[in-house]
C-alpha positions as CSV (number, residue, x, y, z in Angstrom):
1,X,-12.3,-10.5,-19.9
2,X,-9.9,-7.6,-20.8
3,X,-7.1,-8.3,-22.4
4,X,-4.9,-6.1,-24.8
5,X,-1.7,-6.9,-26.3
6,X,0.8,-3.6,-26.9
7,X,3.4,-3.5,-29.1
8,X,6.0,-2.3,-26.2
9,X,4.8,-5.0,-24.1
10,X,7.3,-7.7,-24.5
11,X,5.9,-11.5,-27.3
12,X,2.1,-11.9,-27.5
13,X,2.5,-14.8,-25.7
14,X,4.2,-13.3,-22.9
15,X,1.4,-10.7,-22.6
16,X,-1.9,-13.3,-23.2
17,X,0.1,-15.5,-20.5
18,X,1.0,-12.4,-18.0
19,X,-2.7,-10.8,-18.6
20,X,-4.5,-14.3,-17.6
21,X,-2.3,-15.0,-14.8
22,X,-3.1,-12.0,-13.3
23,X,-7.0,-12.1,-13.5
24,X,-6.4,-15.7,-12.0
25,X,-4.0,-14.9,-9.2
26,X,-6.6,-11.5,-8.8
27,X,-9.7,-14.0,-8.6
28,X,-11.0,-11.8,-11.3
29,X,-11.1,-15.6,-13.1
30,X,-12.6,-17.4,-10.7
31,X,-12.1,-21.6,-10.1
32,X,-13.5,-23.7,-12.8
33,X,-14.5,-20.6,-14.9
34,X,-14.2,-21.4,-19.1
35,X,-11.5,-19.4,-20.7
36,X,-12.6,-18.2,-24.3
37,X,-11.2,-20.9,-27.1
38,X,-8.2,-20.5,-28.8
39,X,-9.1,-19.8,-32.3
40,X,-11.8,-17.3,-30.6
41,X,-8.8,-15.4,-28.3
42,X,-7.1,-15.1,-31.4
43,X,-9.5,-13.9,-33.2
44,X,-10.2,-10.9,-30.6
45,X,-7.0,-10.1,-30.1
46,X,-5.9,-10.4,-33.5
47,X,-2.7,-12.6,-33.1
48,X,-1.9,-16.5,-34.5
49,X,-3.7,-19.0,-32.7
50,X,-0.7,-20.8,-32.2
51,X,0.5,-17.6,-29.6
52,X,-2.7,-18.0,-27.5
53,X,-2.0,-22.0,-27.4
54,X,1.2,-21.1,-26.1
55,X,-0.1,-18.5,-23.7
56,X,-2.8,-21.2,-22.5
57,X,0.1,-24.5,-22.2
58,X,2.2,-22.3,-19.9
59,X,-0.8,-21.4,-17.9
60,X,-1.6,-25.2,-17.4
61,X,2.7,-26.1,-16.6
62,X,2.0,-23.6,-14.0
63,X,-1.1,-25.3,-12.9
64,X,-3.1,-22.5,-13.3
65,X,-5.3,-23.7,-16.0
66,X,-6.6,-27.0,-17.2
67,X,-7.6,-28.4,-20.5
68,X,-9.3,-31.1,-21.9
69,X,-10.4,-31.8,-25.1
70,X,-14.1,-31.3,-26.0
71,X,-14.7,-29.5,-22.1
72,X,-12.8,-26.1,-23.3
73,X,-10.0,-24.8,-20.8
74,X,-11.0,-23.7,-17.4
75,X,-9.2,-22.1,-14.5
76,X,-8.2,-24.9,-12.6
77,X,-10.1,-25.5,-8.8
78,X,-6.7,-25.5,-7.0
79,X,-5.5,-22.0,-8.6
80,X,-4.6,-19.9,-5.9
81,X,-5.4,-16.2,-5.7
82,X,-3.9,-13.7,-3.6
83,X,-5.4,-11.3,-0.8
84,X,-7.8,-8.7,-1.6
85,X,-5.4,-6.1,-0.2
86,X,-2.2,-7.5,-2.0
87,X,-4.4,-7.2,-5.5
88,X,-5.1,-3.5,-4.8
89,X,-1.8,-3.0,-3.6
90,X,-0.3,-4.3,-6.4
91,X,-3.0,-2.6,-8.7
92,X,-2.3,0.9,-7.3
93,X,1.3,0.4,-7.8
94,X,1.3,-0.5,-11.4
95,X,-0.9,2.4,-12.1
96,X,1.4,4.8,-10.1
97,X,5.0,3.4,-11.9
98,X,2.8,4.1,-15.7
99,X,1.9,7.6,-14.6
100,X,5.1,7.5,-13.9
101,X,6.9,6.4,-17.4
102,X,8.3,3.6,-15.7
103,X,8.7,0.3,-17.8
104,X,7.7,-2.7,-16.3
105,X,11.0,-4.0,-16.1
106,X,12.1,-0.8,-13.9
107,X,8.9,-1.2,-11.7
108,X,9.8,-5.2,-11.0
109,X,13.4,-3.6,-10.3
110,X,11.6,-1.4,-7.9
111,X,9.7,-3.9,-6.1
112,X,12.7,-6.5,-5.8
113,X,14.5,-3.5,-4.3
114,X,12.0,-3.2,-1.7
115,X,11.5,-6.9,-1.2
C-alpha cells in the first residue's frame, strides 16, 4: 500500500483518510483485506498515531472500514468500489490537472463545473 503524506496536501488525517478511500473505492483494497495497524501506519508514515486513528474512525463512519479489537481493521465486505473505467478516468484526470499545476481544490472545481 502507497501512501504519502505532503506538506501542501491539506491535515495528515485528511490525506491518510483521502489516500485509503481511494484504494478502497479503486478496489485497489479489496473486501475484507487487513489495513496495516495504527502504531505501524504511523510509524511508516512518520505522523502521531492518534492522526492515523482518526484517519481509520472516519473511514469506518463512512462504512468503509471495520474494526474490531484483537481482528485488526479490514476493509469492510459491503465497501463499494467504482467501475474500472470511472477509476482510470478519474486517474488520468488527476494526473493531467498535476502536470498541469492545478491544486486539488481547482481540479474538484473543475469537475463540479462539468458535473
Amino acid at each position: 500500500m502507497i501512501i504519502t503524506i505532503s506538506p501542501l496536501g491539506g491535515t495528515a488525517a485528511e490525506q491518510v483518510h483521502s489516500q485509503l478511500r481511494g484504494l478502497i473505492t479503486a478496489g485497489k483494497l479489496a473486501a475484507d483485506e487487513r489495513l496495516p495497524s495504527v502504531r505501524q501506519l504511523a510509524t511508516d508514515l512518520g505522523i502521531a498515531p492518534g492522526t492515523v486513528a482518526k484517519a481509520y474512525r472516519q473511514l469506518e463512519e463512512e462504512g468503509l472500514v471495520t474494526s474490531r479489537v484483537g481482528a485488526g481493521t479490514r476493509v469492510s465486505r459491503t465497501a463499494s468500489t467504482v467501475a474500472q473505467d470511472v477509476a482510470d478516468a478519474a486517474r488520468g484526470f488527476a494526473s493531467a490537472a498535476q502536470r498541469s499545476g492545478l491544486t486539488r481544490a481547482d481540479a474538484e472545481r473543475v469537475l463540479r463545473a462539468m458535473w
